[in-house]
C-alpha positions, -999 to 999 in steps of 0.1 A, spaced: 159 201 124 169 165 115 199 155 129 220 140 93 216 102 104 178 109 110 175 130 78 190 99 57 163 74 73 140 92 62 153 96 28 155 60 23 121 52 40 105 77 17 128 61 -14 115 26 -2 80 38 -1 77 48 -34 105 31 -56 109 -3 -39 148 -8 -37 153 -44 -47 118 -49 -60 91 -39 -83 75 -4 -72 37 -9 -71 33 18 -100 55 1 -120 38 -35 -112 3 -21 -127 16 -7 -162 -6 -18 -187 -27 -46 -171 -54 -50 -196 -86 -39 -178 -103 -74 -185 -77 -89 -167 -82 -67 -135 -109 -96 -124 -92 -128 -133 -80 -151 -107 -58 -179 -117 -62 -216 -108 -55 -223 -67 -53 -185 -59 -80 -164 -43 -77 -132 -55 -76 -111 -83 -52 -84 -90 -87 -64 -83 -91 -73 -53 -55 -70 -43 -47 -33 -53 -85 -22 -33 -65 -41 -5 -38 -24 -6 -60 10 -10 -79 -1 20 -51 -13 42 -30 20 35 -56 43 42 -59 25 75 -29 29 84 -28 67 75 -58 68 100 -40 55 126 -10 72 122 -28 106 117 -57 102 141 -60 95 180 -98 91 176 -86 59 153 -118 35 150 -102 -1 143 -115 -16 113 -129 -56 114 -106 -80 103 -107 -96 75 -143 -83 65 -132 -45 63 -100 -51 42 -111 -69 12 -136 -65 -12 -161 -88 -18 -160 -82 -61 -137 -95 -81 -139 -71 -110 -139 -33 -109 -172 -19 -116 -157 0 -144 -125 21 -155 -130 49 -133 -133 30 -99 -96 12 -108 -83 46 -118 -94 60 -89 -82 30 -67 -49 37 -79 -51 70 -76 -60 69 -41 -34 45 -31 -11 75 -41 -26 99 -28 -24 80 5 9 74 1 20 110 -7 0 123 25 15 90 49 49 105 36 38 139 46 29 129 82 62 106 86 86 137 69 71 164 92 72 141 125 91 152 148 103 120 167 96 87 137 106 64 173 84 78 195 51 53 198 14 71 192 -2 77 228 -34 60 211 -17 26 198 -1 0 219 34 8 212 35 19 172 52 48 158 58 65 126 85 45 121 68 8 121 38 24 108 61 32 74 78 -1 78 45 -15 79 33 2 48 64 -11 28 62 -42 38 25 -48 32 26 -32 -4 56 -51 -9 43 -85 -2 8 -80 -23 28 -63 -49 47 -97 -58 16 -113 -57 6 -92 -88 35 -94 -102 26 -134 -100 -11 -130 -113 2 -112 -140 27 -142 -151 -2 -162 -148 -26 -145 -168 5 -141 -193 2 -105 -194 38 -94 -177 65 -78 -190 91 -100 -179 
C-alpha cells in the first residue's frame, strides 16, 4: 500500500510519462506527419524525424531492460541507439515503431506502478532506481520530442 504522498508521485510521473505537462506529448507531436516527410532532414540538422522516433523506440526499450532485468546486457553507445536509414522501409515499420514505443511505455509504467520502493537503486546498476529510470524516460522523450516538433516547422508540415 502507497503511502498518499508516494501514491501522488506516482500519479504525476505516470501523467508526465504519457501527457507531457507543459509540453507536447510525443503522440500528439506525430499526428499526421505525412509519411514522405518521415525521412527528410532539414538543412544543418542530422536527423530525421525517422530516425528520432526509432531512437526514442530504441533508447526506451533499453531502459525497460534495465529496469526490468538484472541480467541487463549494456548496449554500445552511439552505434546501438540510432539507426543508420533515414527513411522507414515502409508504413508498417513506422506504425509499428510507434506502436512499440507505447507499448514500452505502458509496460515501463507497469513496472514503476507495481514497485514497491521507486527510491530504492537496482542491485545490478550503479546507483539507479525506478524513480530516475522514469525521470530518465521523460526527460529523454521530452528533449527528442521538441526536436520533432522543430523538423516538423522546418519541413512546414506542423500544426502550429
Amino acid at each position: 500500500m502507497q503511502i498518499p504522498e508516494q501514491q501522488n508521485l506516482l500519479d504525476e510521473l505516470v501523467f508526465l510519462l504519457k501527457k507531457g505537462n507543459a509540453h507536447v506529448s510525443f503522440n500528439d507531436a506525430i499526428q499526421d506527419i505525412p509519411f514522405d516527410d518521415l525521412g527528410k532532414k532539414a538543412p544543418g540538422l542530422p536527423y530525421s524525424i525517422w530516425q528520432i522516433a526509432e531512437h526514442i523506440r530504441i533508447t526506451q526499450k533499453d531502459i525497460l531492460d534495465f529496469s526490468a532485468n538484472e541480467n541487463y546486457k549494456e548496449l554500445n553507445w552511439p552505434a546501438d541507439y540510432w539507426p543508420h536509414a533515414a527513411v522507414p522501409e515502409n508504413k508498417a515499420a513506422w506504425d509499428n515503431c510507434i506502436k512499440q514505443i507505447n507499448a514500452d511505455l505502458d509496460a515501463f509504467i507497469g513496472l514503476l506502478t507495481n514497485s514497491t520502493n521507486i527510491f530504492k537503486p537496482f542491485e545490478h546498476g550503479t546507483g539507479q532506481s525506478m524513480l530516475r529510470e522514469a525521470m530518465l524516460i521523460a526527460d529523454h522523450t521530452s528533449y527528442h520530442t521538441g526536436e520533432i516538433i522543430v523538423l516538423r516547422r522546418l519541413l512546414g508540415n506542423w500544426k502550429n
